[in-house]
Backbone of each chain as ProteinMPNN parsed JSONL, in Angstrom:
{"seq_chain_A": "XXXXXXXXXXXXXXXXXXXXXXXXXXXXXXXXXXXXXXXXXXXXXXXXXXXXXXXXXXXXXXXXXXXXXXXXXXXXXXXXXXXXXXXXXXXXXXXXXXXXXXXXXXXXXXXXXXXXXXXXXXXXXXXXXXXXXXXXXXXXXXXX", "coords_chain_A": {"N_chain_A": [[1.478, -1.661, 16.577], [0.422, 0.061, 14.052], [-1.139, 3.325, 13.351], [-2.418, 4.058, 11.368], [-3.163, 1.463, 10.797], [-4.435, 0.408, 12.761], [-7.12, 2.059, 12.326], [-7.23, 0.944, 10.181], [-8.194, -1.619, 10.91], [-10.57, -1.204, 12.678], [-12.36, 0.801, 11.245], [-13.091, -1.209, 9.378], [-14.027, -3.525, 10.433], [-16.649, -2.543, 11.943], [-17.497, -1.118, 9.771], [-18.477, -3.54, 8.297], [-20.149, -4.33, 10.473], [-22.103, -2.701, 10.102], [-23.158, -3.003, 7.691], [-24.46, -5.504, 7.761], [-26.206, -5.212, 9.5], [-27.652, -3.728, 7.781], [-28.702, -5.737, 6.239], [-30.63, -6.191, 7.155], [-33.579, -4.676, 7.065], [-33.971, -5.424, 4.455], [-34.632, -8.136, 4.571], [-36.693, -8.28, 6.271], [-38.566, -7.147, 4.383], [-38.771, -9.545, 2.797], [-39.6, -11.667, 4.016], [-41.815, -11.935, 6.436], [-41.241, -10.596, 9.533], [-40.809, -9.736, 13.191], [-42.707, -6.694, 13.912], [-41.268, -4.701, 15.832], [-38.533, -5.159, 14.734], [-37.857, -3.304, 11.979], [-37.529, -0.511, 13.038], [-35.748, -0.647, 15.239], [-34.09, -1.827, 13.797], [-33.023, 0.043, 12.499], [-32.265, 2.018, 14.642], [-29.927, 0.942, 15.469], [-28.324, 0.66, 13.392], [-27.798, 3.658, 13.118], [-27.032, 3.989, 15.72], [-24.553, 2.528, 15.737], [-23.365, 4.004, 13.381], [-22.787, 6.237, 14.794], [-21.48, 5.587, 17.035], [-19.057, 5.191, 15.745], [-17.8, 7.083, 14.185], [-18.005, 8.379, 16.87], [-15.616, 7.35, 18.011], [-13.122, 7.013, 16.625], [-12.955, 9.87, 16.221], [-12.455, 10.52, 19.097], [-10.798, 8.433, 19.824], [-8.815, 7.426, 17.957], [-7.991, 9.719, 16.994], [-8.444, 11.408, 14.396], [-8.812, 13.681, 13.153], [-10.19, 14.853, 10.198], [-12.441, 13.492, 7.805], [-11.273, 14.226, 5.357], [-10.829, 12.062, 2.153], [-7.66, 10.863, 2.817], [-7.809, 10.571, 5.419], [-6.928, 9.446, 7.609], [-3.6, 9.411, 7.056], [-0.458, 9.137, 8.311], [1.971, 9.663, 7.399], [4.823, 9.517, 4.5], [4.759, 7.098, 3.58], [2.295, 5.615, 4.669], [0.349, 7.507, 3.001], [1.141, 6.967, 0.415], [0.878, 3.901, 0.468], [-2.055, 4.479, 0.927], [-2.787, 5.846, -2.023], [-2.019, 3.665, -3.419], [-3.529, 1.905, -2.748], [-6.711, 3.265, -2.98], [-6.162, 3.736, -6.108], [-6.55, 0.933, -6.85], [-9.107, 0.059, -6.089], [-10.598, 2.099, -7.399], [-10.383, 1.032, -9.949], [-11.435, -1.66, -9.168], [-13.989, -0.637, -8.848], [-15.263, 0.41, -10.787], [-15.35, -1.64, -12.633], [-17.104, -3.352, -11.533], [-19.463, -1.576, -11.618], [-19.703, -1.631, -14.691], [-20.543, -4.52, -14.578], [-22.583, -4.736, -13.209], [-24.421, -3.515, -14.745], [-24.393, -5.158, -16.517], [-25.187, -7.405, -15.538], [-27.731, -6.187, -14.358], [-29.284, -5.991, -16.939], [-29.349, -8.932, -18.081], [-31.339, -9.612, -15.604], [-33.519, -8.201, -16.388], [-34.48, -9.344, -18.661], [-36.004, -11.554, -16.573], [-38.293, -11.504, -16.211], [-39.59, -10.397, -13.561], [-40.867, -9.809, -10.884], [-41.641, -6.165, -9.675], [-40.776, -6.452, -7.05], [-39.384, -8.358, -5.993], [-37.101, -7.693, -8.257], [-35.762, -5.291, -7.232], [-35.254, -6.531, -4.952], [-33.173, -8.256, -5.903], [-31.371, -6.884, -7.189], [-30.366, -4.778, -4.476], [-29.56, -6.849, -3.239], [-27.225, -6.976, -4.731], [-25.865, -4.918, -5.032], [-25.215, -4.476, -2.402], [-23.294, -6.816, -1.959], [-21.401, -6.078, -3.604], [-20.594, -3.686, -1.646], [-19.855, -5.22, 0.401], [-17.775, -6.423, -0.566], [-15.983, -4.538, -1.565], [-15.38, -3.108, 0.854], [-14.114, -5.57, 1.934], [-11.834, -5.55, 0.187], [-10.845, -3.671, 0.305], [-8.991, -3.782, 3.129], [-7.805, -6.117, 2.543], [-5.864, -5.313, 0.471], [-4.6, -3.026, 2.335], [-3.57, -4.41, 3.798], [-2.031, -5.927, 2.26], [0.12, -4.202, 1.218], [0.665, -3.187, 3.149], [3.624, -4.283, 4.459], [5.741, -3.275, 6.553]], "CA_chain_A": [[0.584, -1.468, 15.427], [0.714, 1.754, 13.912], [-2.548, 4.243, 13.712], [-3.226, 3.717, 10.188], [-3.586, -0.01, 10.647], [-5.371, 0.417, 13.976], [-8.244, 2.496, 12.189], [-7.945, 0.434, 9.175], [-9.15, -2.87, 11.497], [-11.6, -0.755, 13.38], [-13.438, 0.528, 10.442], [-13.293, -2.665, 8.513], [-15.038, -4.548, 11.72], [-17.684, -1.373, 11.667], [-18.146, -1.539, 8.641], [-19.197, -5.134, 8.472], [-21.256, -4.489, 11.232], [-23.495, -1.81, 9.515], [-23.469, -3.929, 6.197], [-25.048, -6.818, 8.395], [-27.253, -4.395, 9.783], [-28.226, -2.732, 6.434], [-29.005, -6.266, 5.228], [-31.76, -7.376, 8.419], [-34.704, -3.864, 6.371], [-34.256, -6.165, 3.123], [-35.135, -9.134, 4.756], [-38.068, -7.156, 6.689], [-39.282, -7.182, 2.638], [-39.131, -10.734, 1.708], [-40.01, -11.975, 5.303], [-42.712, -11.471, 7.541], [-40.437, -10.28, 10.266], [-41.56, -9.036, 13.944], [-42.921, -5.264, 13.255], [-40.165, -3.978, 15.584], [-37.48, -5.306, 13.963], [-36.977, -2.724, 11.501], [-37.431, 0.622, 13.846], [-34.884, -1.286, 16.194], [-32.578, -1.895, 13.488], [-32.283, 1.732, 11.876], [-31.792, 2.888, 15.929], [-28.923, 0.401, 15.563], [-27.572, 1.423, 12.266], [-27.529, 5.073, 13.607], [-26.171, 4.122, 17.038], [-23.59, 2.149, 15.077], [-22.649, 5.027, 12.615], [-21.953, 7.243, 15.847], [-19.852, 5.17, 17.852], [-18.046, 4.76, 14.7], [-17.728, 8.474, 14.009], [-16.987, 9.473, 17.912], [-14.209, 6.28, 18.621], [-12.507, 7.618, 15.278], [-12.237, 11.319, 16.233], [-11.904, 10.945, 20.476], [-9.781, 7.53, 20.762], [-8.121, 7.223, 17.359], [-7.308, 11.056, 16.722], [-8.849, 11.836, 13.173], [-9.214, 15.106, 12.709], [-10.899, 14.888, 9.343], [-12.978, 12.812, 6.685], [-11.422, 13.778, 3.938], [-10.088, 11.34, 1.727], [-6.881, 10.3, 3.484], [-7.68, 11.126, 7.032], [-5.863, 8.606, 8.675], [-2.302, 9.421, 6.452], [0.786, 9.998, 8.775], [3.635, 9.858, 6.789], [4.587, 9.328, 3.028], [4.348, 5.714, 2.872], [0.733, 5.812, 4.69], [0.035, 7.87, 1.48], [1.851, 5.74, -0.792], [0.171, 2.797, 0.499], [-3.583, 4.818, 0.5], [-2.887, 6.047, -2.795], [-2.141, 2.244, -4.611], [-5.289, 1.095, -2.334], [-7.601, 3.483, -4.058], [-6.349, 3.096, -7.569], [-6.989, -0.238, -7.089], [-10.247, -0.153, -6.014], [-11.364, 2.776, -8.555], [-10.412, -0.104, -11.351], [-12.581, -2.5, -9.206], [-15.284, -0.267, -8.486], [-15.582, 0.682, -12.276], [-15.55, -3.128, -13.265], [-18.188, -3.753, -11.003], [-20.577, -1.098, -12.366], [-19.969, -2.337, -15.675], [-20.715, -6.379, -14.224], [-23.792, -4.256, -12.435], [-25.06, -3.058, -15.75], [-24.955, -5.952, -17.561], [-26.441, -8.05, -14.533], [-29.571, -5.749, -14.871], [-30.023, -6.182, -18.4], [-30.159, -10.04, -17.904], [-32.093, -10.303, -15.542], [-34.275, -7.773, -16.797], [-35.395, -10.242, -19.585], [-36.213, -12.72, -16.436], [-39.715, -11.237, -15.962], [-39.646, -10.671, -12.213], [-41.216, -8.356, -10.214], [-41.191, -5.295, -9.283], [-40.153, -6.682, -5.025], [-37.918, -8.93, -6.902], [-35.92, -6.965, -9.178], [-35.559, -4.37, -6.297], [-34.524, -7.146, -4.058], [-31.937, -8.955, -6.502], [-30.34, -5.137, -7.137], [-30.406, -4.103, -3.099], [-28.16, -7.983, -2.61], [-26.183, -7.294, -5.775], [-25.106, -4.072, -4.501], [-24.794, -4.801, -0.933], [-22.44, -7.757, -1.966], [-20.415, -5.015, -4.125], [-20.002, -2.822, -0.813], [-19.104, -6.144, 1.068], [-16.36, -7.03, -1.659], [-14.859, -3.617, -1.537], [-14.78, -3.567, 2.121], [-13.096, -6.407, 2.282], [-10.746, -5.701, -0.901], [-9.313, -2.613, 0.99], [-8.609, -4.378, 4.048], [-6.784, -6.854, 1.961], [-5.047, -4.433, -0.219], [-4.128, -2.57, 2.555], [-2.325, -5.217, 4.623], [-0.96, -6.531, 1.072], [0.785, -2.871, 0.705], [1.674, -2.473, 4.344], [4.867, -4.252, 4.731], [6.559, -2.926, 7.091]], "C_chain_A": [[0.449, 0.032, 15.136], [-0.793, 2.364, 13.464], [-3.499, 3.854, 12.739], [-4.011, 2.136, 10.141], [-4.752, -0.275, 12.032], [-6.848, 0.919, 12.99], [-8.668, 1.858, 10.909], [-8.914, -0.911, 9.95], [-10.103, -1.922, 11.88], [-12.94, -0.216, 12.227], [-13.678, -0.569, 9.654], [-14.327, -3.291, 9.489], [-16.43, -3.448, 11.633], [-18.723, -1.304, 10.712], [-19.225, -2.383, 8.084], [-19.787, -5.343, 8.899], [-22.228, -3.941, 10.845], [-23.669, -2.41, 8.148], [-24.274, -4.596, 6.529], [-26.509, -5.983, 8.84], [-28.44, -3.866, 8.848], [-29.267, -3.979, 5.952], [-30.477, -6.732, 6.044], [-33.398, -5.737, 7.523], [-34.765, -4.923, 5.21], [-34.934, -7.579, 3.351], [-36.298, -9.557, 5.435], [-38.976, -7.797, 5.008], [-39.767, -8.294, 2.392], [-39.811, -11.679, 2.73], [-40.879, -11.37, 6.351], [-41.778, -11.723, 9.158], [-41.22, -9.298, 12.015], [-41.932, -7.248, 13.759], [-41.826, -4.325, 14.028], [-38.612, -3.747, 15.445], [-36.84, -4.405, 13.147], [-36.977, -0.934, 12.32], [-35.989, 0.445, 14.484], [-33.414, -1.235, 15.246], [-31.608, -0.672, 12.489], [-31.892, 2.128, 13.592], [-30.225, 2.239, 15.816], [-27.675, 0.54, 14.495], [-26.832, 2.814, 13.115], [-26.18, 4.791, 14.656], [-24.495, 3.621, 16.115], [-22.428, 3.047, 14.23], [-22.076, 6.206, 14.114], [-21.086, 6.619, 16.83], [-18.734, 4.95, 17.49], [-16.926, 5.912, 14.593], [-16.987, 8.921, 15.71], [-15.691, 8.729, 18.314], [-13.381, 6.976, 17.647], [-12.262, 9.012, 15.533], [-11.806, 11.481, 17.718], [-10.637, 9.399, 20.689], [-8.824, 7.162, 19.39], [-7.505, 8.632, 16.031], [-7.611, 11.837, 15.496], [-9.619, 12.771, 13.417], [-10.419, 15.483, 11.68], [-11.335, 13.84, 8.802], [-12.918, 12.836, 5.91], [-10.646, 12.833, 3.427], [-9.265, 10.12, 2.673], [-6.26, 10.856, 4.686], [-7.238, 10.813, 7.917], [-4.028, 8.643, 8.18], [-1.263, 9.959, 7.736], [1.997, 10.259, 8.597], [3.644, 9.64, 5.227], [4.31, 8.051, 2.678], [3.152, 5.136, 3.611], [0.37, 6.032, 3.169], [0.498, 7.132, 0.424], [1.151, 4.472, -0.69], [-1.678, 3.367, -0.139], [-3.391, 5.285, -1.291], [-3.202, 4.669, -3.819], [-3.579, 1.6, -3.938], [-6.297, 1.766, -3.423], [-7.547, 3.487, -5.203], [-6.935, 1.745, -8.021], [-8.254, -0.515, -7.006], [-11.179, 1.116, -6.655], [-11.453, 1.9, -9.548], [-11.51, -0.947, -10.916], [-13.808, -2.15, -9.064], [-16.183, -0.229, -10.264], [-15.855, -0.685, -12.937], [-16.493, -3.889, -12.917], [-19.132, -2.743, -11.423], [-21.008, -1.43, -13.506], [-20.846, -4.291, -15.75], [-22.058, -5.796, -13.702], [-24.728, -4.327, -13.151], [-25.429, -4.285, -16.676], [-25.67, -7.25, -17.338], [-27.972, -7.54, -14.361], [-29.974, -6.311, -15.653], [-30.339, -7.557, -18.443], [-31.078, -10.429, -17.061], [-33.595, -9.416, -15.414], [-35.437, -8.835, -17.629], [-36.003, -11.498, -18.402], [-37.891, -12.579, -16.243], [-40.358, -10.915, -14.281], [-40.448, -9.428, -11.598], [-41.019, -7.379, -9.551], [-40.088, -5.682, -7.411], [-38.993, -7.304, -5.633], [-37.101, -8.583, -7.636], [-35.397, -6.162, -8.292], [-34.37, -5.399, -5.413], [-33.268, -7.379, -4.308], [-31.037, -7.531, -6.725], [-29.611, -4.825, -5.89], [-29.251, -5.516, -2.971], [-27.197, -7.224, -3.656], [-24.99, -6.067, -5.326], [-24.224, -4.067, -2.803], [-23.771, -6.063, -1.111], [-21.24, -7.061, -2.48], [-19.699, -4.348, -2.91], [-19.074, -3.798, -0.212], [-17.803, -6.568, 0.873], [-15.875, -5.754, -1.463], [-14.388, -2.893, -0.239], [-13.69, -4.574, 2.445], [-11.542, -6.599, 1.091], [-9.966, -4.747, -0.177], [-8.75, -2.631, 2.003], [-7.486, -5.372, 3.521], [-5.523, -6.102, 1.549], [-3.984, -3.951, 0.679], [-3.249, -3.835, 3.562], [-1.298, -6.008, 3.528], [0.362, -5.713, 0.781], [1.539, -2.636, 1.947], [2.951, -3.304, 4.804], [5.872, -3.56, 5.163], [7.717, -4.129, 7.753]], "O_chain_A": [[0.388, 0.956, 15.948], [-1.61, 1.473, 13.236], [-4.673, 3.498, 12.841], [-5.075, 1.807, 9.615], [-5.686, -1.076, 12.075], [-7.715, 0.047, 12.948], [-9.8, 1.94, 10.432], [-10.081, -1.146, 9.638], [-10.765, -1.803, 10.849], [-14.101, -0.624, 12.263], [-14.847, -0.68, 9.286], [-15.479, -3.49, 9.104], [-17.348, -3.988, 11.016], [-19.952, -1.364, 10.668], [-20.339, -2.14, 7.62], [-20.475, -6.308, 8.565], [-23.328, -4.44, 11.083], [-24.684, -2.014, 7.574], [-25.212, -4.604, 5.732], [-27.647, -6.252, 8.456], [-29.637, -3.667, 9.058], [-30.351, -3.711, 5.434], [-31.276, -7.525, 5.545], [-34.478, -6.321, 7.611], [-35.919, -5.321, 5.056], [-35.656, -8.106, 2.505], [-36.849, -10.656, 5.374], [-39.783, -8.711, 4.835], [-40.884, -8.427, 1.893], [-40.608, -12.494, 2.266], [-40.569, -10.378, 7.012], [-41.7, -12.799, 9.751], [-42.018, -8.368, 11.897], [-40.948, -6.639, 13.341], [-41.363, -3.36, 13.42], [-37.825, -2.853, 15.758], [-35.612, -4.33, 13.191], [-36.113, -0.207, 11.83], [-35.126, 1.299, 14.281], [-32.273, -0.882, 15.547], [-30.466, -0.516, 12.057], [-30.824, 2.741, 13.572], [-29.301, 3.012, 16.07], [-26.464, 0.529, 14.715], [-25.691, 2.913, 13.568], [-24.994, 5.11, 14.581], [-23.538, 4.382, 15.975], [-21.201, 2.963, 14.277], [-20.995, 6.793, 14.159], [-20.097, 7.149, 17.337], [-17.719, 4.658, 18.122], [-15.712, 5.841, 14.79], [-15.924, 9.517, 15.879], [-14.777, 9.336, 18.873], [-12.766, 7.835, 18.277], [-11.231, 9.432, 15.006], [-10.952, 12.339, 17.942], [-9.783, 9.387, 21.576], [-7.871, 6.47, 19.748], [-6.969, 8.602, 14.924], [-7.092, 12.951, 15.435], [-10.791, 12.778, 13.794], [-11.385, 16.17, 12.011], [-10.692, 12.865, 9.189], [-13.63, 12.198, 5.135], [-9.652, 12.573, 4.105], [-9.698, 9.052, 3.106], [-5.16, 11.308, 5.006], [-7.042, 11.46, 8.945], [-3.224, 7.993, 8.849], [-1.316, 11.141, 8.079], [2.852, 10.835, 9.269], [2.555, 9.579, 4.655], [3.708, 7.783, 1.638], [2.873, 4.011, 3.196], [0.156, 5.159, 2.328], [-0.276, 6.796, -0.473], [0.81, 3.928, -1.741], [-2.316, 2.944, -1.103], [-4.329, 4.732, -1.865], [-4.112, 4.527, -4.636], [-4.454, 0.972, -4.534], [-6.679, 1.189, -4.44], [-8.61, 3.288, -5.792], [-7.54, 1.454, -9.053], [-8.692, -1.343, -7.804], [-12.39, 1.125, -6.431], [-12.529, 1.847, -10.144], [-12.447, -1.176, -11.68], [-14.731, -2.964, -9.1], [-17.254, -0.681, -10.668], [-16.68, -0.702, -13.85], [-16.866, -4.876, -13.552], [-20.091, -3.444, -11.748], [-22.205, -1.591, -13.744], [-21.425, -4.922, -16.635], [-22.896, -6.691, -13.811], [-25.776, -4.889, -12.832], [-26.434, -4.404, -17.376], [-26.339, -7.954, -18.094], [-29.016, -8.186, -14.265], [-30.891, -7.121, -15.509], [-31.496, -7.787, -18.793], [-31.754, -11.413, -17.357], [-34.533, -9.717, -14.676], [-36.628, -9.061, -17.411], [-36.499, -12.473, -18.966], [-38.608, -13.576, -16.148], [-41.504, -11.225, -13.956], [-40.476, -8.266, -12.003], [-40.165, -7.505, -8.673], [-39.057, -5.189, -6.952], [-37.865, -6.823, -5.738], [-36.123, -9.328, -7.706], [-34.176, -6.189, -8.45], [-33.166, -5.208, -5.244], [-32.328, -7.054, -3.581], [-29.918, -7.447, -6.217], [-28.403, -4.601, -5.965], [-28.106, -5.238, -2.614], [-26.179, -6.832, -3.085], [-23.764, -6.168, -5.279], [-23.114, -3.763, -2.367], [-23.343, -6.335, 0.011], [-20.142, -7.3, -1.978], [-18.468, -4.319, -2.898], [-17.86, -3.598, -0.161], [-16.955, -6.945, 1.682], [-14.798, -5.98, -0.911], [-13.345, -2.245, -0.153], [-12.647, -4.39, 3.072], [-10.607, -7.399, 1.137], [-8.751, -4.834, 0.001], [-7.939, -1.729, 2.213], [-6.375, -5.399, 4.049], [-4.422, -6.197, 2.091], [-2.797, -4.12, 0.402], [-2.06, -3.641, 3.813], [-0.204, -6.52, 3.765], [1.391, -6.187, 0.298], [2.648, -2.106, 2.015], [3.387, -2.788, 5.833], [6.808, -3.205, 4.446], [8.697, -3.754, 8.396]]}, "seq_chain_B": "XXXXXXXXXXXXXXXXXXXXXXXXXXXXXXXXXXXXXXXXXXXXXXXXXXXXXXXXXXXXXXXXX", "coords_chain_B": {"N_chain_B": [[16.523, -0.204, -3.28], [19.193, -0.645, -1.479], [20.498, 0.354, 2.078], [22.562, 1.643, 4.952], [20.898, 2.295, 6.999], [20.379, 1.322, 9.585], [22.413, 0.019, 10.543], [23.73, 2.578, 10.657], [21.911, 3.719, 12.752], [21.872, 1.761, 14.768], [24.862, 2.467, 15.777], [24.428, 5.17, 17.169], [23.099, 4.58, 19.247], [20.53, 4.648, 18.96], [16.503, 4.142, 18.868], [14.176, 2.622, 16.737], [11.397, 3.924, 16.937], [12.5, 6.714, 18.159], [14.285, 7.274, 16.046], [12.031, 7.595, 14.098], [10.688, 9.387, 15.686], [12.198, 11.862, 15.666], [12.69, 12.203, 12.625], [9.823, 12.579, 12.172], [8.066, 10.217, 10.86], [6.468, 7.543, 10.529], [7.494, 4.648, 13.246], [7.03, 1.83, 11.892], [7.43, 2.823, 9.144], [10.172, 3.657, 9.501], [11.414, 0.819, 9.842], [10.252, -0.429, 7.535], [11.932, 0.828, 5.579], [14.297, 0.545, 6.591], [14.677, -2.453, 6.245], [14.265, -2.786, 3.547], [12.01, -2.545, 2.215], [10.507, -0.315, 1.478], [11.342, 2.795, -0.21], [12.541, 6.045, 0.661], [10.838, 9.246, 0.139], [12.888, 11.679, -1.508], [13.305, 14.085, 0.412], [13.076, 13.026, 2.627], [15.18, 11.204, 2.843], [16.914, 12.502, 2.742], [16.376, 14.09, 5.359], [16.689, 11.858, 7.51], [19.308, 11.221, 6.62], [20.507, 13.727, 8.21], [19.966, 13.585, 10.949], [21.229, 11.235, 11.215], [24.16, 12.306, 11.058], [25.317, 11.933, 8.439], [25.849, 11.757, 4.873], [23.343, 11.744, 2.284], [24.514, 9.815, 0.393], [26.21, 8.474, 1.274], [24.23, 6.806, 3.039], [22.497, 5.438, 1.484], [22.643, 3.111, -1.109], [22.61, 1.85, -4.922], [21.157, -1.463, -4.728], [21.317, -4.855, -6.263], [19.0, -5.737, -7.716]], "CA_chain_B": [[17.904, 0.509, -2.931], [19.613, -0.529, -0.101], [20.885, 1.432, 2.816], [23.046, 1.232, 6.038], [20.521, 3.388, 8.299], [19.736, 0.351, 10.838], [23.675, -0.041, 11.455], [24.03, 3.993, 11.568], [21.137, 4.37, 14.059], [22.283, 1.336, 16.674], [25.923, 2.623, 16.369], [24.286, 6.331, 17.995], [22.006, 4.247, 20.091], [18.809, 5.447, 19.014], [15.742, 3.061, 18.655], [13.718, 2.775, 15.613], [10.995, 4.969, 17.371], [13.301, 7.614, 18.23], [14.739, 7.681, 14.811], [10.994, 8.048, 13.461], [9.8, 10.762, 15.89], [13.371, 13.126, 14.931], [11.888, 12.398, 11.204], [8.337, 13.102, 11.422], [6.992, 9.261, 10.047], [6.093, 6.099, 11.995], [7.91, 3.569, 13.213], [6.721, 1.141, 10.43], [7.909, 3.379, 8.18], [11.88, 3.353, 9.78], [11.373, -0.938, 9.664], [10.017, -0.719, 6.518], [12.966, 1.24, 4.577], [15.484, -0.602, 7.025], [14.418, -3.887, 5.65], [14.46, -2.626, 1.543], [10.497, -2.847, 1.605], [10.33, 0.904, 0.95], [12.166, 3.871, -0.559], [11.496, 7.064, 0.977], [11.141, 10.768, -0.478], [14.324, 12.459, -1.065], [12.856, 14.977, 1.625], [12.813, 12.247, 4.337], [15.879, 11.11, 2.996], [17.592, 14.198, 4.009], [16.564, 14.528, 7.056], [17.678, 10.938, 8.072], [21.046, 11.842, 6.849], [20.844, 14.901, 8.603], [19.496, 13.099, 12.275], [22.178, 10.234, 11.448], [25.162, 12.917, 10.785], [26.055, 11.547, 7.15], [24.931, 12.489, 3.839], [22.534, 10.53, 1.472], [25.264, 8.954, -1.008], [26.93, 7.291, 2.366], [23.13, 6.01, 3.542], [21.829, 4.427, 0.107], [23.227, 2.867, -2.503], [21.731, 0.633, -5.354], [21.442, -2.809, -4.263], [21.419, -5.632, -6.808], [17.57, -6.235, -7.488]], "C_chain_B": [[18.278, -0.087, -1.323], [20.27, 0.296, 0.771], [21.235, 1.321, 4.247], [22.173, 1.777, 7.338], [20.031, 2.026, 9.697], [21.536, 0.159, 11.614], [24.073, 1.442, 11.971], [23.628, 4.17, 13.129], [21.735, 3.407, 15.194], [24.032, 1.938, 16.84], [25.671, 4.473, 17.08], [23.314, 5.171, 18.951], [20.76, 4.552, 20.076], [17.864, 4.385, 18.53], [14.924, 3.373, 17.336], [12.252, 3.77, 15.87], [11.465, 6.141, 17.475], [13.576, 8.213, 16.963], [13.782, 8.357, 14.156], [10.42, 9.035, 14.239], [10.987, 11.549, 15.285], [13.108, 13.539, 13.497], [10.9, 12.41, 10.555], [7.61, 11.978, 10.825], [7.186, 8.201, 11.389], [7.207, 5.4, 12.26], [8.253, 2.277, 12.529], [7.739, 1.968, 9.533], [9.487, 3.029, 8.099], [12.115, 1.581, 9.513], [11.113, -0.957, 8.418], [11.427, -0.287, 5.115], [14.644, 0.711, 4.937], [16.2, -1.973, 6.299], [14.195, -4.175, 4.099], [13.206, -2.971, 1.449], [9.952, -1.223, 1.427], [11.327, 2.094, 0.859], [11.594, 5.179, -0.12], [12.076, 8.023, 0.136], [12.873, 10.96, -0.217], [14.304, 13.538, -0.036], [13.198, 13.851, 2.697], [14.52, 11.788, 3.823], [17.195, 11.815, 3.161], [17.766, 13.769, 4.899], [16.547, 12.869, 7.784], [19.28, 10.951, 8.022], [21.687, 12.543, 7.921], [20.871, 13.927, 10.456], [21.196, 11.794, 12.416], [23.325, 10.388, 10.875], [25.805, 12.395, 9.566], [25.326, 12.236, 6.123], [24.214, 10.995, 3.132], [23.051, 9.562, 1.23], [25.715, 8.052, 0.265], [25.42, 6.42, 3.426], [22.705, 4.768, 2.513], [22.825, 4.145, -0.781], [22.429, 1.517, -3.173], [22.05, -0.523, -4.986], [21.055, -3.367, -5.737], [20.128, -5.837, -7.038], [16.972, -7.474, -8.202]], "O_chain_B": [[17.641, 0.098, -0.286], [20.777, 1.229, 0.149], [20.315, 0.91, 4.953], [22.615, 1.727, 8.486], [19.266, 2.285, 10.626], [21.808, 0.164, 12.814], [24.53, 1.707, 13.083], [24.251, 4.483, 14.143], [22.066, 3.85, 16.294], [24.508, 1.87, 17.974], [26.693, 5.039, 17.47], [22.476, 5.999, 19.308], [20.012, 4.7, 21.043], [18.372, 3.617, 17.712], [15.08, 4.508, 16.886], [11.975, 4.442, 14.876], [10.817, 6.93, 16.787], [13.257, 9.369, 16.685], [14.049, 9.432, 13.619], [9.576, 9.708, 13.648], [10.692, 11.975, 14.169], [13.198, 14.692, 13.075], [10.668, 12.343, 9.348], [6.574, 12.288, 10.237], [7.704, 8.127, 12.503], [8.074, 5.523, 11.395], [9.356, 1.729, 12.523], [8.875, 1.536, 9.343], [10.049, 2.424, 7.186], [13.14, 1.243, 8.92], [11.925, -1.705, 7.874], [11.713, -0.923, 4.1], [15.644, 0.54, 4.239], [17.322, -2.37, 5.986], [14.015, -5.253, 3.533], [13.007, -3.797, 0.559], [8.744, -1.125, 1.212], [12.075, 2.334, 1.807], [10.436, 5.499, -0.389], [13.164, 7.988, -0.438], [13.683, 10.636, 0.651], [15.405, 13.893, 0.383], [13.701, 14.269, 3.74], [15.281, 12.166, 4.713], [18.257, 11.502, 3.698], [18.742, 13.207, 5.395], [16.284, 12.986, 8.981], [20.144, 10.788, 8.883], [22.774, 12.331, 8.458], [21.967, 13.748, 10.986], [21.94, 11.625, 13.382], [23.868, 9.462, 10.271], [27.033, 12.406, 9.647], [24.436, 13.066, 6.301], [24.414, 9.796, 3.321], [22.595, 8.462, 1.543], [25.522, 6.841, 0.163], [25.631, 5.617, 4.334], [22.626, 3.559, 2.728], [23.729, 4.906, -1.127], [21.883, 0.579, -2.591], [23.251, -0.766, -4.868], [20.517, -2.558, -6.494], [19.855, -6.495, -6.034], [15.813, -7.82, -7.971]]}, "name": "protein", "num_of_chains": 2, "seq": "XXXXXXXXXXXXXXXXXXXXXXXXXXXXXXXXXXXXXXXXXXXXXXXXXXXXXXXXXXXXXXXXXXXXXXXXXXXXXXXXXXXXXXXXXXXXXXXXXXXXXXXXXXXXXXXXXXXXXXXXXXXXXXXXXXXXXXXXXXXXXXXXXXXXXXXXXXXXXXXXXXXXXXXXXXXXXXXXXXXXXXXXXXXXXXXXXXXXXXXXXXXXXXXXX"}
């Protein structure tokens, strides 16, 4: 398995885990939830974001964060390049689907916890989908 | 485009690792342009020529698509 595909599973699984994580404060909101549930689950976020961050620069060699920090050859780049075009088109198609999901259910009369809430899923389902679109993408592209 | 570099490299004996550290990309990469699922730079395709003593025109040629 070659590096790029190693760190693409590893953040994809990561990922998914701090999405899941992200989603247990929102449900704090709508749920009377034990009180230290959400202390517990920002320590776990955090911890999460740093084991992410030090496995990624001491056991899978990434130097940097920018961009395309995992690239080691031209058809790495060739592959990361058609990934993110692809998912600039879907990101942009989903702001537009974002925008015009407000505006309806603006007219539904909801309240303030509720409009917040239905936004905080709508987006958090967006990150979920483009997590899992560039995981796709990229094993669609990597044919080796 | 197709291209003879999988019969060059086993008639020197060199493994598809080998081939890809002498040219600087992965492994994947050498399987991948082996097998007509990618075309590389004319830079890389150099320096496979160069590693597998021929020139370009006798590595690639258009295949039928």
């Amino acid at each position: 398995m070659s590096r790029a595909r190693k760190i693409l599973r590893f953040t994809f699984w990561t990922n998914n885990l701090t999405l899941l994580l992200i989603m247990i404060p929102m449900l704090a909101m709508l749920y009377p939830l034990p009180h230290l549930v959400l202390p517990a689950t920002i320590v776990l976020i955090l911890l999460s974001t740093g084991f992410q961050s030090w496995y990624l620069i001491r056991k899978l060699k990434v130097s940097s964060f920018q961009g395309l920090y995992w690239v080691d050859d031209e058809r790495d780049r060739e592959i990361t390049f058609k990934v993110h075009s692809k998912l600039l088109t879907s990101g942009v198609a989903y702001l537009y689907g974002l925008l015009l999901i407000t505006f309806v259910i603006s007219q539904w009369h909801l309240t303030g916890l509720q409009l917040g809430a239905t936004l905080f899923v709508l987006i958090w389902l967006g990150l979920i989908g483009s997590n899992l679109e560039y995981y796709w993408l990229w094993t669609k592209f990597d044919q080796a | 485009m197709q291209n003879t570099i999988a019969i060059r490299r086993k008639q020197r004996n060199l493994s598809q690792a080998e081939l890809a550290k002498r040219t600087n990309v992965t492994r994947q990469t050498i399987n991948a342009i082996e097998n007509d699922k990618y075309d590389p730079s004319l830079s890389l395709a150099f320096s496979l020529a160069a590693v597998l003593e021929t020139t370009v025109d006798n590595l690639f040629h258009k295949g039928a698509d």
